[in-house]
N, C-alpha and C positions, 0 to 999 in steps of 0.2 A: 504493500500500500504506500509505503514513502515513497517508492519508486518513481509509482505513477503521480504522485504530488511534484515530484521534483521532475520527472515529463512537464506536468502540463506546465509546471510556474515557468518551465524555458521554453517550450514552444507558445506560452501564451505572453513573454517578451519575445519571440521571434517574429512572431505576428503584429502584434501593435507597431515595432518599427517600421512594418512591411506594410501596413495601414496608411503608416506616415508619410512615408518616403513617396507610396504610389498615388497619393491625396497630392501632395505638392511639389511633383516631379518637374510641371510645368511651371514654378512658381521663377525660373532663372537665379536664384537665390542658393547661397551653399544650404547644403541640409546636414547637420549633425545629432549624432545621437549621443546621449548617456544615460547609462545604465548601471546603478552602484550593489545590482544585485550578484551575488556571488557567479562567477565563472560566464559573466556576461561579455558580448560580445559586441557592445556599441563602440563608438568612435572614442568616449570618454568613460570615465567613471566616477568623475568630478565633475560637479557642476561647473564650482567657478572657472575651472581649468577651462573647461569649456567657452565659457564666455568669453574670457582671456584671449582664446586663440580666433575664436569668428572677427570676420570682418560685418565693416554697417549692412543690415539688413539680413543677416542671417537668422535663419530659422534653427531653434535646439529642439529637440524631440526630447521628453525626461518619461523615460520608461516607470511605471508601477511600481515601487518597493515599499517594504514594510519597514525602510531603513528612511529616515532623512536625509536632504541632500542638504539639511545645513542652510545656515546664511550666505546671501549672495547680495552680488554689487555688479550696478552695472553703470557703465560712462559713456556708451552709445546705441545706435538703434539696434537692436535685439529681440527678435519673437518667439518668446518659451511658450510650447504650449506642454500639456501633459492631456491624459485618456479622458479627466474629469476625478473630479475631487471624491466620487465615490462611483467610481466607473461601473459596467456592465460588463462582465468575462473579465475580468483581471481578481475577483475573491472579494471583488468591492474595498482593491489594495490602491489608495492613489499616489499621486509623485508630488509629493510635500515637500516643501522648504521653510524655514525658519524666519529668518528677518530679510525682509528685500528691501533693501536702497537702491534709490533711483538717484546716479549725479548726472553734474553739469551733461550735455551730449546725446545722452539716450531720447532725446525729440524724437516721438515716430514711433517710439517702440512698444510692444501688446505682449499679454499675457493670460494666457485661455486655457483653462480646466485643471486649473492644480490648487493643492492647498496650503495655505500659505497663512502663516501667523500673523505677522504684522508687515505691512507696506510702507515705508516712509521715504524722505528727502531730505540728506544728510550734504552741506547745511542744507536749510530751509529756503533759503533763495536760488535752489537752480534751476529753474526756468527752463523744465523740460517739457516744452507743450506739447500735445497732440499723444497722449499717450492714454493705451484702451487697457482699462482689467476687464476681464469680463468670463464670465461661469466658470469662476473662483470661490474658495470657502475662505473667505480670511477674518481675521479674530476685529480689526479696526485696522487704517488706515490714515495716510494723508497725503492730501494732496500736492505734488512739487511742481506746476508748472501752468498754463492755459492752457485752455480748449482740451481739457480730457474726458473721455467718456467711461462708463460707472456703469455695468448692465449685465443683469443677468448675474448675479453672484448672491451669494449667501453672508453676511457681514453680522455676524455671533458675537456682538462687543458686549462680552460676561464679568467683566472685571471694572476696577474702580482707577479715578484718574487719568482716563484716558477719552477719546472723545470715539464714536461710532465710525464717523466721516469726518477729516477737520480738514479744513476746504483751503486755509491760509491767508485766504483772501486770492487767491488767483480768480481768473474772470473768465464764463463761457464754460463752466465744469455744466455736462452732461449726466445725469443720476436716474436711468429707469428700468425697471422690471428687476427690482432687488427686493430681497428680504433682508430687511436689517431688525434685528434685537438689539435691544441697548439695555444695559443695566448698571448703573451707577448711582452711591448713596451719598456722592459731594456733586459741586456744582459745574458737572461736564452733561451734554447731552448726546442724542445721536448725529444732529449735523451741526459743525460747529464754522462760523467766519465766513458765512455766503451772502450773494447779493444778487439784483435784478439782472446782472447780465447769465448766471445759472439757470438751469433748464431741468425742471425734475417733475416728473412726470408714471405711475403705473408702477409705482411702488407699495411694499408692505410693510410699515412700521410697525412693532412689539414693543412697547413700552413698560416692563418693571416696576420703574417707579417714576412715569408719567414725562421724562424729559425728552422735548422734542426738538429743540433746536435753540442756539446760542449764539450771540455776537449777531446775527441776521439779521439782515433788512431788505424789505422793499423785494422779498423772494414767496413767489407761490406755487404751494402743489397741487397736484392737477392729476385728478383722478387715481388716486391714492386711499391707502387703507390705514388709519390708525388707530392700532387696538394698546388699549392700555388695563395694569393688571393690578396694578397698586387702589389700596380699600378708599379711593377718594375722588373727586370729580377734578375732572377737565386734566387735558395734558401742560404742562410748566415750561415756558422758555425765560431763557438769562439775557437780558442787557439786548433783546431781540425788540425789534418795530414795523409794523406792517406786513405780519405775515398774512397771506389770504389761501383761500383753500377753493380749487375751481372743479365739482365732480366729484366730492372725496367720500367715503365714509369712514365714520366713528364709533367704536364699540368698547365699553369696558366690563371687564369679563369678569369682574366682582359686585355688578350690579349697581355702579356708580353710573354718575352721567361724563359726556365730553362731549360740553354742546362749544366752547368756544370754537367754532371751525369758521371763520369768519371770510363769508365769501358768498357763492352763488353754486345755489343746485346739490346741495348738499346730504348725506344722509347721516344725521344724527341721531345718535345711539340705535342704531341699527344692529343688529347681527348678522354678520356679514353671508353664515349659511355656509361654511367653508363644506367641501364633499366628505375630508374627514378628519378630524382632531385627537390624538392618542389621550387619554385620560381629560377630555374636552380641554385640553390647553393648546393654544397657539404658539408656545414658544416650540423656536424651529424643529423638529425631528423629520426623517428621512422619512417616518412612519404617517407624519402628518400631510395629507393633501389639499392641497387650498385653491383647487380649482373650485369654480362657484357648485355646489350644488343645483337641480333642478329647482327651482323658485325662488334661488336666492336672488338680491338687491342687487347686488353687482352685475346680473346680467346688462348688457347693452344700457347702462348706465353711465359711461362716460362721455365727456363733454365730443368725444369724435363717434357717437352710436357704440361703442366697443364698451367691452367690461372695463369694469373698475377692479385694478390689480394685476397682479405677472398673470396671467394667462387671459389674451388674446391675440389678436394678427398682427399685432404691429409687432410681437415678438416670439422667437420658440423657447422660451422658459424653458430648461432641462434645469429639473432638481437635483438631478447627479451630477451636474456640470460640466455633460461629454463637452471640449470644447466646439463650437458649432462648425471650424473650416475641416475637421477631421472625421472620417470613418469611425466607430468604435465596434469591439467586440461584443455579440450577444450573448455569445454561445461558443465552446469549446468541445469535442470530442474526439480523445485519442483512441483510435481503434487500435493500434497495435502498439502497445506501450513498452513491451519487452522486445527487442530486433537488436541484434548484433551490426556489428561495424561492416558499412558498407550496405546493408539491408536498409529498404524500402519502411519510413515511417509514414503512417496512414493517420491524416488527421481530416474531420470533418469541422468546418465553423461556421459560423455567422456572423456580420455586420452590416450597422447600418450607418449608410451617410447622411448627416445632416445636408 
């Protein structure tokens, strides 16, 4: 039986690279791999090594391990993606990294289906614009530059003194079809130093203990969900002015109100009817589905006909994260698991592409 485990865990990294490679063969770009799983056989087996040696615009592939690839730094454009933060055929093993920094250079650069602890910009001023996370699981983040887009990720900000999303103040940040949690018991929230040139839109907020946004101004969401879990009414922002809320709805899950949603078309204290809830709680679980139900509110409730929240057409929400420019594995089956050298291995699988 170990045998066949340690079959499938290598042919099932021999196949995801082969996913990859044949997904963006056409893309004119170097393609590298790494792989830190024992007796693997990618390009690298170091992340950052890997970085180090691409040139702008190269694409890394990070194969599935049960190991971490550690903290990474990057100083120009670079496109990591990995299978997704809780893949399909890989054991539900994904390709996690520790602390990513973004410096000065890396303008351009994206980062799709892996899971990642914290995102920053070390310093804080390097003006790396135009940069995408997106169906990612990461703990909180921040922002280093303009014009970045926010989509499709999972942002599980479970700890204290740190912000959900902390914006900077950069201009033109893009924020939709995410789930964010926030929980914190001093005075940080889930979006922290935004303003009217930001664009946030068909998101799900979980709110702990009610804080929604800080330092902001003159910023509105728009067709969004906020649910808040703490025994008292309305959601709390800090040192914020003129938020407005365009299509949203509001629900607090201890029988409180959150009527301040100040705007237009609005669904207050609604239940939003999610399809299913693990122990009826909305904090994130892989277990929980938050697509609407049949008669829920959210149907064709947003300000464009479309649902209110991550699932409708303006996006493909994958709650495992496959990244969306890659194939991923569905399915795995080794027919002949024991064959000597030189002999014929017989594998049957599945994928699909987004």
């Amino acid at each position: 039986m170990d045998k066949i485990k340690k079959y499938r865990k290598s042919i099932q990294s021999m196949l995801a690279t082969a996913c990859m490679i044949i997904c963006s063969s056409a893309s004119g770009q170097n393609i590298i791999t790494v792989d830190n799983n024992p007796s693997a056989a990618a390009d690298y087996s170091n992340l950052q090594e890997a970085i180090n040696a691409a040139e702008p615009g190269d694409y890394i592939y990070v194969i599935p391990s049960n190991s971490s690839y550690g903290g990474i730094t990057i100083a120009q454009e670079i496109h990591l993606r990995g299978m997704g933060h809780l893949p399909s055929g890989s054991n539900n093993v994904p390709s996690e990294i520790g602390a990513f920094n973004l410096q000065s250079g890396c303008q351009g650069s994206s980062i799709s289906g892996m899971k990642i602890n914290t995102i920053s910009s070390s310093p804080w001023e390097t003006n790396s614009d135009g940069v995408t996370i997106s169906n990612c699981y990461i703990s909180y983040m921040a922002v280093g530059g303009n014009s970045w887009t926010i989509e499709g990720n999972i942002i599980n900000c479970a700890q204290n003194n740190v912000y959900g999303i902390q914006n900077n103040g950069y201009l033109n940040t893009t924020i939709h079809h995410n789930v964010i949690r926030f929980f914190s018991e001093l005075s940080f929230a889930a979006l922290n130093d935004f303003d009217d040139t930001s664009l946030e839109y068909n998101n799900i907020y979980i709110l702990d203990t009610r804080r929604l946004a800080s330092n902001t101004s003159n910023f509105q969401f728009n067709n969004s969900v906020i649910l808040t879990l703490e025994e008292a009414d309305n959601y709390i922002t800090f040192s914020s002015s003129n938020l407005s809320f365009q299509n949203c709805l509001s629900y607090n899950y201890s029988g409180f109100s959150v009527s301040n949603l100040f705007g237009e078309n609005n669904l207050i204290d609604t239940d939003p009817m999610f399809t299913n809830l693990q122990n009826d709680s909305p904090l994130f679980s892989y277990g929980n589905n938050y697509f609407p139900a049949d008669g829920s509110p959210l149907l064709n409730a947003g300000s464009d006909d479309d649902n209110v929240g991550i699932f409708n057409d303006n996006y493909d929400f994958d709650q495992r994260g496959h990244a969306a420019d890659l194939p991923y594995i569905t399915d795995l089956n080794v027919l002949t698991p024991a064959v000597g050298q030189g002999e014929t291995l017989e594998v049957n699988f599945s994928a699909f592409g987004n």
